[in-house]
One Martini backbone bead per residue (centre of mass of N, CA, C, O) as a GRO file, in nm:
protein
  241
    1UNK     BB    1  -0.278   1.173  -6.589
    2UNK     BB    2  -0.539   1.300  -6.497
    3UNK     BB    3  -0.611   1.032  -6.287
    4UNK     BB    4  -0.339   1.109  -6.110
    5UNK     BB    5  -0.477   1.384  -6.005
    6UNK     BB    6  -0.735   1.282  -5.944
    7UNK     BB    7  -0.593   1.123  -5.696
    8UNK     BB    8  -0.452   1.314  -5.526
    9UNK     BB    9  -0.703   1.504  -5.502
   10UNK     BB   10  -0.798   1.307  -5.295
   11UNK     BB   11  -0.592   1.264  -5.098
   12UNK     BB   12  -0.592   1.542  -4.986
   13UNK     BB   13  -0.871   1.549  -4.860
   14UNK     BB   14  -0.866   1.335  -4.674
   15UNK     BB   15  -0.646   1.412  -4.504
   16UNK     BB   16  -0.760   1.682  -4.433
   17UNK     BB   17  -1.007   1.550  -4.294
   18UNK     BB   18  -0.846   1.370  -4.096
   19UNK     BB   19  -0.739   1.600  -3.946
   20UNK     BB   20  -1.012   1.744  -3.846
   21UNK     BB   21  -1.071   1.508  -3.676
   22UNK     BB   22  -0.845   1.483  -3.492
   23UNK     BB   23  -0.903   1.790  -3.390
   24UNK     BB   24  -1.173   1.710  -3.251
   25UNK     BB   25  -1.052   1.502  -3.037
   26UNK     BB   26  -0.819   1.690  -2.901
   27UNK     BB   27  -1.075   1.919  -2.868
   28UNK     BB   28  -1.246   1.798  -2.637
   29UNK     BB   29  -1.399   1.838  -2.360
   30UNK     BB   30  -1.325   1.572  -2.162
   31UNK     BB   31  -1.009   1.675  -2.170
   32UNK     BB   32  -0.913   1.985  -2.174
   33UNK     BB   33  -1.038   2.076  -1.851
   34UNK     BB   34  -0.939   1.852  -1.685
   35UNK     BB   35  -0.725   1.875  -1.416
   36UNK     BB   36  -0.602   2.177  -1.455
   37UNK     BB   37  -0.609   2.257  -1.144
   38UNK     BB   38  -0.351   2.079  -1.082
   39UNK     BB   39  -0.054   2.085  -0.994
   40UNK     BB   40   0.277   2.101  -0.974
   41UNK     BB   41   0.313   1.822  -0.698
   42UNK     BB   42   0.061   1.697  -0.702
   43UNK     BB   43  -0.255   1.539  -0.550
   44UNK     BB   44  -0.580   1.533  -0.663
   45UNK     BB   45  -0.905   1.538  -0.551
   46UNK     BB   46  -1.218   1.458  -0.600
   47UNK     BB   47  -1.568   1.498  -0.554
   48UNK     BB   48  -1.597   1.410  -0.876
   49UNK     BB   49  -1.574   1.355  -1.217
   50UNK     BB   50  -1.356   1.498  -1.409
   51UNK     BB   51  -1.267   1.682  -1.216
   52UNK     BB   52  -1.460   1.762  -1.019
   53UNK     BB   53  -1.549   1.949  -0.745
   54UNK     BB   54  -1.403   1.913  -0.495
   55UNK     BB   55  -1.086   2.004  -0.376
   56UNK     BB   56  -0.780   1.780  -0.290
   57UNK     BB   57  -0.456   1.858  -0.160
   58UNK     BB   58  -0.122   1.685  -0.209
   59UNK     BB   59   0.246   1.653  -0.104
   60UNK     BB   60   0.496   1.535  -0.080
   61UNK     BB   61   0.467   1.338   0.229
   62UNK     BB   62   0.162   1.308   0.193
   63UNK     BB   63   0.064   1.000   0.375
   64UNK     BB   64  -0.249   0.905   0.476
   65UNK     BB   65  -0.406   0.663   0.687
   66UNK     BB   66  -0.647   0.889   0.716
   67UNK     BB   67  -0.913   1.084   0.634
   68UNK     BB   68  -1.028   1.382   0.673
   69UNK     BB   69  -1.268   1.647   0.602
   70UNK     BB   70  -1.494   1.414   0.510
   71UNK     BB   71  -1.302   1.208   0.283
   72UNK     BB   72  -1.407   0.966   0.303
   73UNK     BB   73  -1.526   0.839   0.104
   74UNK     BB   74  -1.545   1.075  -0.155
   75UNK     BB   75  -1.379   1.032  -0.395
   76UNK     BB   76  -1.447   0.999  -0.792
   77UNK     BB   77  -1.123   1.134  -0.834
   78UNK     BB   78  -0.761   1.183  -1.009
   79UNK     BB   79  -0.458   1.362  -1.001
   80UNK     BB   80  -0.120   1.282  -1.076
   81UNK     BB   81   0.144   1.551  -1.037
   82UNK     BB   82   0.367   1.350  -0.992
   83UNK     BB   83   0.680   1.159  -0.959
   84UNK     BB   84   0.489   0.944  -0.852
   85UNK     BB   85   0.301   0.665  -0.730
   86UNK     BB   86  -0.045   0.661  -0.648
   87UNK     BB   87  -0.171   0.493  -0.361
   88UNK     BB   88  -0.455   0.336  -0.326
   89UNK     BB   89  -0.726   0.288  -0.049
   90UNK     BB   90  -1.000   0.153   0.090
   91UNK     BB   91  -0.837   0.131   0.360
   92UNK     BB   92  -0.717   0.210   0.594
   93UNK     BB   93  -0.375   0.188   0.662
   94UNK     BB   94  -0.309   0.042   0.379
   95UNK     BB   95  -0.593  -0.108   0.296
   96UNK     BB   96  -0.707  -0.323   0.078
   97UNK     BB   97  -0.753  -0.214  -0.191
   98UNK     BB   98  -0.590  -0.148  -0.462
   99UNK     BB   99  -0.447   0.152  -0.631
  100UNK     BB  100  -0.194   0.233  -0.919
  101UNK     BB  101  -0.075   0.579  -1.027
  102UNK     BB  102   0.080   0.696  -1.246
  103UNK     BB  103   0.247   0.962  -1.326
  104UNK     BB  104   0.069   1.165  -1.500
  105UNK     BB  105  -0.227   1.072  -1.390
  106UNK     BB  106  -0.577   0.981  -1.402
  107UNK     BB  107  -0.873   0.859  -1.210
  108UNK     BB  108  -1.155   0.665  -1.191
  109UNK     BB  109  -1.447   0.633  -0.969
  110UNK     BB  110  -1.747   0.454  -0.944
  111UNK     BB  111  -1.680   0.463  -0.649
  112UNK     BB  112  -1.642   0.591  -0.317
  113UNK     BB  113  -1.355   0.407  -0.130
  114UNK     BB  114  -1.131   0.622   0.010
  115UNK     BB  115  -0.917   0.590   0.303
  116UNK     BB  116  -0.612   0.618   0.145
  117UNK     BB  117  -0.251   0.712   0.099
  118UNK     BB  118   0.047   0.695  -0.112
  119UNK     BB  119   0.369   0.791  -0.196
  120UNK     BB  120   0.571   0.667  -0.442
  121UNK     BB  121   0.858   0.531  -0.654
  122UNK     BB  122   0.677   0.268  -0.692
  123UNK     BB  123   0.455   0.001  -0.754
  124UNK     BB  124   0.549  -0.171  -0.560
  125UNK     BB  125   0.539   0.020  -0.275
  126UNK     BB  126   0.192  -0.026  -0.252
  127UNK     BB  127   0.180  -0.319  -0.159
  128UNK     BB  128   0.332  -0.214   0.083
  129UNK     BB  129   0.406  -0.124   0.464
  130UNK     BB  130   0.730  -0.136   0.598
  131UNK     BB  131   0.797   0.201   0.642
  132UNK     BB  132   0.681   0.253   0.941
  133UNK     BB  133   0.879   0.138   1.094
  134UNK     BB  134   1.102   0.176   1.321
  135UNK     BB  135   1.359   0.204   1.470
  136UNK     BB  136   1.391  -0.038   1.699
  137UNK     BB  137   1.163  -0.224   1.623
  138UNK     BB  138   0.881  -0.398   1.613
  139UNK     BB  139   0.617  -0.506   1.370
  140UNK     BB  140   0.250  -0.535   1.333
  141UNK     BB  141  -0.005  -0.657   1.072
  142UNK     BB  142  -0.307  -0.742   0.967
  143UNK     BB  143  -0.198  -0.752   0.715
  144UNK     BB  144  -0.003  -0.810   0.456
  145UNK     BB  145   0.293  -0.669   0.385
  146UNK     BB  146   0.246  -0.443   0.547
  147UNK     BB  147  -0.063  -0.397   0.598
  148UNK     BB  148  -0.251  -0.211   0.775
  149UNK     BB  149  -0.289  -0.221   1.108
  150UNK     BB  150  -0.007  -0.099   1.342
  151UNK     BB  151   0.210  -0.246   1.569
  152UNK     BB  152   0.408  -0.123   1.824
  153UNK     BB  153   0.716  -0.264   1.998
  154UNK     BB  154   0.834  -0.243   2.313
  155UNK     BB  155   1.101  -0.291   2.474
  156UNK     BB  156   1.117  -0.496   2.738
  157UNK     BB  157   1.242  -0.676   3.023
  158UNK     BB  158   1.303  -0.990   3.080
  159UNK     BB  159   1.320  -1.169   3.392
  160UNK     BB  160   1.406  -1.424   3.320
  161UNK     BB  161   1.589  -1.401   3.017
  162UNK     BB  162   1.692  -1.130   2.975
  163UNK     BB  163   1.528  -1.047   2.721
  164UNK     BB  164   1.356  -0.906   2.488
  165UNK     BB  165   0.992  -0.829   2.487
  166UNK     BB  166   0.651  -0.932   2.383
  167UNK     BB  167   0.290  -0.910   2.535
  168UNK     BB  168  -0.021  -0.958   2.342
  169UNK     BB  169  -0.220  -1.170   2.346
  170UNK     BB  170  -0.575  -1.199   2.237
  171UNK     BB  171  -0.578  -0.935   2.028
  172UNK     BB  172  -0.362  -1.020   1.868
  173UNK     BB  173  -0.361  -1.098   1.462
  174UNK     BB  174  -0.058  -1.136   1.259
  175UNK     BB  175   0.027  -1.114   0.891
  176UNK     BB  176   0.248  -0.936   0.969
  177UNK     BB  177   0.628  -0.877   0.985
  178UNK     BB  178   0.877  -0.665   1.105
  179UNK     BB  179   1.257  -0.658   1.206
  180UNK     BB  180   1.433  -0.348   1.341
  181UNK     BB  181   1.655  -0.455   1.478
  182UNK     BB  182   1.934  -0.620   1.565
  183UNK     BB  183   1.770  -0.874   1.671
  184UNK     BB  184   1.602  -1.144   1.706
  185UNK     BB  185   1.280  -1.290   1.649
  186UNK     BB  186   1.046  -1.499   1.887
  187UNK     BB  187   0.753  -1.681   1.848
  188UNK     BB  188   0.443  -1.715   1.973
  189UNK     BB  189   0.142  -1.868   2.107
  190UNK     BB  190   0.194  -1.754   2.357
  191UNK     BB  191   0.244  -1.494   2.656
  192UNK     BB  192   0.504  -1.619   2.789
  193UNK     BB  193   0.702  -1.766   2.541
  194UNK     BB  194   0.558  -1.991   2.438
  195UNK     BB  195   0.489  -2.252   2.265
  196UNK     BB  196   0.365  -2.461   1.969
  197UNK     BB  197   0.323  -2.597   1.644
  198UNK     BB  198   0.096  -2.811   1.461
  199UNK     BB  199   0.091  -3.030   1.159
  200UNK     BB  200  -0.110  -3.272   1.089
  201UNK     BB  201  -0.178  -3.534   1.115
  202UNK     BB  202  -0.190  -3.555   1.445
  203UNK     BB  203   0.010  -3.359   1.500
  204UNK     BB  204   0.326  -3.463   1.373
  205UNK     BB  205   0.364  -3.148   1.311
  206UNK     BB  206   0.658  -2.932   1.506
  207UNK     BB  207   0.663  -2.628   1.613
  208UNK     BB  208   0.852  -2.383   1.696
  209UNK     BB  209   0.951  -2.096   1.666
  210UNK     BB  210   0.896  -1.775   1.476
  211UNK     BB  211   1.134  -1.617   1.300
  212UNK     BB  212   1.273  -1.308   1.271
  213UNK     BB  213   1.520  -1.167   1.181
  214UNK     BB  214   1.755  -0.905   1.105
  215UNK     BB  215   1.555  -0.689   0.895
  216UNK     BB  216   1.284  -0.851   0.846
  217UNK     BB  217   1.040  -0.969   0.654
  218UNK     BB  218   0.662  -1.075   0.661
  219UNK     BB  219   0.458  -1.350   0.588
  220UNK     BB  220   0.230  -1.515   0.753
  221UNK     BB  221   0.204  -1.850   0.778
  222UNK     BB  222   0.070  -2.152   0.743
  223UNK     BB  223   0.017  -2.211   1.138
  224UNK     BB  224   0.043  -1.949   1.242
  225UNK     BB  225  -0.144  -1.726   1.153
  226UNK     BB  226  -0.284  -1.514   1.407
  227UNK     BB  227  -0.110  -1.646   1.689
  228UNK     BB  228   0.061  -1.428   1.796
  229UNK     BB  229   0.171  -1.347   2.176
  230UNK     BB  230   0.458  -1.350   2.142
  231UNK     BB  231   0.803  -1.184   2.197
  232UNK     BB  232   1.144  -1.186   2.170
  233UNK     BB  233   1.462  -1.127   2.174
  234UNK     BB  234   1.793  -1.270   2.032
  235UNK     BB  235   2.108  -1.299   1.937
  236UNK     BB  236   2.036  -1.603   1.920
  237UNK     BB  237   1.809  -1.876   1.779
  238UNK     BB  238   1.885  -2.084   2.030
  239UNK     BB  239   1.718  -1.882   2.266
  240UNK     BB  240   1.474  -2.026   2.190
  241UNK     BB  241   1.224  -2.173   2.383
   0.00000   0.00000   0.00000
């Protein structure tokens, strides 16, 4: 009997012990009150770690593809008090490395390489950019997936299809594209409107016009991506020169 309340109050003991342990770690300086000047509804940058130094406010809605007032590769820490995920990048336009930070948590850079962001509504979301793009547009952009810079197309007639077409000569170097127009596009090697892709020993696989149909994106495969230089707008694929 005795032994038995012996171990009991080892018991209570012990608890007690783990409690205090707990209770000192729920209340350590580290984390007690790092980003809590961040509002609720905002992002806030630092340019320290642990939410110290300087800070910089977004809120939903704004999603800059270039940060101004020197904060370019600045921040070393991040709060997300957003109901989105905040998606940071290391090159302007939203290029470069991603990083995808879930709603209510904080973020630790070891080196300030952040020089845009953006709020999205799933991690998913991040890795896109084609929402870019307006509407009766093409739009062409550097990297994968509708991410880096952006150019917007604008439809002028073409004199001889008398389709819609834009030529962009030896500039640019698509890889990837979306098509927000009513019409299919058919994409050139050429800055006139033509050109073949030939591909395999002695280029015995050849292809034509590379389409991308009416809403749809892409990520540019090889052996188009880089090469496209001209494109036309068409009602029917068959109109592809």
């Amino acid at each position: 009997m005795n032994r038995q309340r012996t171990l009991r109050r080892w018991g209570l003991a012990l608890a007690a012990v783990l409690t205090l342990i707990c209770s000192a770690f729920l209340v350590s300086p580290a984390s007690a009150d790092a980003f809590d000047d961040c509002a609720s509804g905002r992002l806030c940058l630092y340019s320290a770690s642990g939410g110290a130094g300087d800070r910089r406010d977004f809120a939903l809605g704004n999603n800059p593809e270039a940060y101004d007032g020197g904060w370019d590769d600045r921040a070393l820490s991040a709060m997300n008090n957003t109901t989105h995920w905040a998606c940071f990048y290391t090159a302007g336009a939203y290029g470069g490395t991603v990083k995808a930070v879930q709603p209510g948590a904080s973020v630790e850079y070891p080196a300030a390489t952040g020089s845009s962001h953006k709020l999205a509504p799933s991690s998913a979301h991040c890795y896109t950019g084609y929402e870019r793009c307006p509407d009766n547009r093409v739009c062409t952009f550097t990297e994968p997936n509708g991410r880096g810079t952006m150019t917007v197309h604008l439809p002028t007639p073409d004199p001889v299809t008398k389709n819609y077409g834009n030529s962009y000569g030896t500039a640019a170097a698509p890889a990837s594209v979306v098509n927000r127009t009513l019409k299919h596009a058919c994409f050139y090697p050429q800055a006139d409107f033509t050109g073949t892709w030939t591909e395999g020993t002695g280029g015995t696989t050849r292809y034509g016009a590379y389409v991308v149909l009416r809403g749809d994106s892409t990520t540019v495969p090889a052996p188009f991506k880089g090469t496209f230089r001209s494109h036309e707008l068409v009602q029917s694929t068959q109109e592809c020169q």
